[in-house]
C-alpha positions in Angstrom: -60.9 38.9 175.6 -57.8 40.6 174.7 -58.5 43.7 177.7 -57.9 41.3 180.1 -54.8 39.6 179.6 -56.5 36.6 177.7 -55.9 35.1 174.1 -58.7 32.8 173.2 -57.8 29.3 171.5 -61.4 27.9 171.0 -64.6 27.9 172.0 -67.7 25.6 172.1 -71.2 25.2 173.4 -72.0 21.9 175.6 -75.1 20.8 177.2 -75.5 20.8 180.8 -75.7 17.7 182.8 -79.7 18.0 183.8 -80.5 18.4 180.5 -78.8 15.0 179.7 -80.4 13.4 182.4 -83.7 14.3 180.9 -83.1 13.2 177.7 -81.8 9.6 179.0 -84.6 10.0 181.5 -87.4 10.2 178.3 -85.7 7.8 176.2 -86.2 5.6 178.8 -89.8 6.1 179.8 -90.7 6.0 175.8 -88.9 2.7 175.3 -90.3 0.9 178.1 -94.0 2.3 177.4 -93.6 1.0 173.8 -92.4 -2.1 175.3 -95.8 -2.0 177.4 -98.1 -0.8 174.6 -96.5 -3.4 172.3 -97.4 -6.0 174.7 -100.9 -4.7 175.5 -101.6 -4.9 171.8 -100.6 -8.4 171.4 -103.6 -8.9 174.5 -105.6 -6.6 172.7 -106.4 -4.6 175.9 -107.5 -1.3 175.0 -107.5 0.7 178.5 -103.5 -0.2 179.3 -102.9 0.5 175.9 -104.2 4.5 176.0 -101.9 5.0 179.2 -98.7 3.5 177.6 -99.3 5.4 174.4 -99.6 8.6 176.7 -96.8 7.8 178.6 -94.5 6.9 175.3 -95.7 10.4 174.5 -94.6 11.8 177.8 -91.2 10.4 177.4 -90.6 11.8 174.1 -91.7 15.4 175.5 -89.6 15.1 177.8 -86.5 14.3 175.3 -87.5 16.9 173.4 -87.6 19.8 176.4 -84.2 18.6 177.3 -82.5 18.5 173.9 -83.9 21.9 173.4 -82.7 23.4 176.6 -79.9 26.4 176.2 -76.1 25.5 175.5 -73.4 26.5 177.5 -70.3 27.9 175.7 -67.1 26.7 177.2 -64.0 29.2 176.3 -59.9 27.9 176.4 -57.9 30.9 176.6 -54.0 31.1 177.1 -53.3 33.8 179.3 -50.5 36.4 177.7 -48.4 37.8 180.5 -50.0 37.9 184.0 -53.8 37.8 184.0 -55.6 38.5 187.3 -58.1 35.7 188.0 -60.1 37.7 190.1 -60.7 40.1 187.0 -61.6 37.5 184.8 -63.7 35.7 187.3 -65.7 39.3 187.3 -66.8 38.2 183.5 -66.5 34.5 183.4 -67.1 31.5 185.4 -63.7 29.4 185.6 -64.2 26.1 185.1 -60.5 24.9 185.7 -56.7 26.1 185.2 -53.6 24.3 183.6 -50.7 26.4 183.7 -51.5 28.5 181.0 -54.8 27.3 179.8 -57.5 28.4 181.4 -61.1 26.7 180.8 -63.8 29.5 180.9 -68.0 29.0 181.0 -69.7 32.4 179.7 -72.4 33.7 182.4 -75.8 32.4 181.8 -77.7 35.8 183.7 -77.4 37.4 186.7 -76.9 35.5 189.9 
């Protein structure tokens, strides 16, 4: 970071927003198919209770794929003297700027 006029203060990895969603989104399906295999147990139906133990399944899969999904690092940098946004926007994406601060995301691939 130094080449290009930036000092960086810290850095961290964050989770993207779809991959939230899908965990809330599987926690939610899992809880409510417990809920419904719990209560097709205390029938003692048999056929309901297969698809809410599949679905409960489901819902944890789908937790799981979007807890395991790939981080984002997120970079604050102070800029030392004048630092051309353009040439920094060439490397990362630039998530916001405060005066000196400058909130960076590193490039995911190619676009």
């Amino acid at each position: 970071m130094g080449a290009s006029g930036l000092i960086q203060m810290n850095a961290h990895m964050v989770m993207r927003g779809w991959a939230i969603g899908m965990i809330i989104a599987g926690t939610v399906i899992a809880v409510l198919a417990a809920v419904g295999l719990a209560a097709s147990i205390a029938r003692r139906r048999t056929r309901p209770g297969i698809a809410f133990t599949a679905l409960a399944l489901a819902g944890v899969m789908l937790m799981t794929a979007g807890a395991r999904q790939p981080r984002v690092k997120l970079i604050r940098a102070c800029a030392e003297g004048q630092v051309s946004l353009e040439a920094v926007a060439a490397i990362y994406d630039i998530i916001a700027v405060d005066g000196k601060m400058i909130t960076l995301a590193e490039r995911q691939g190619p676009r």
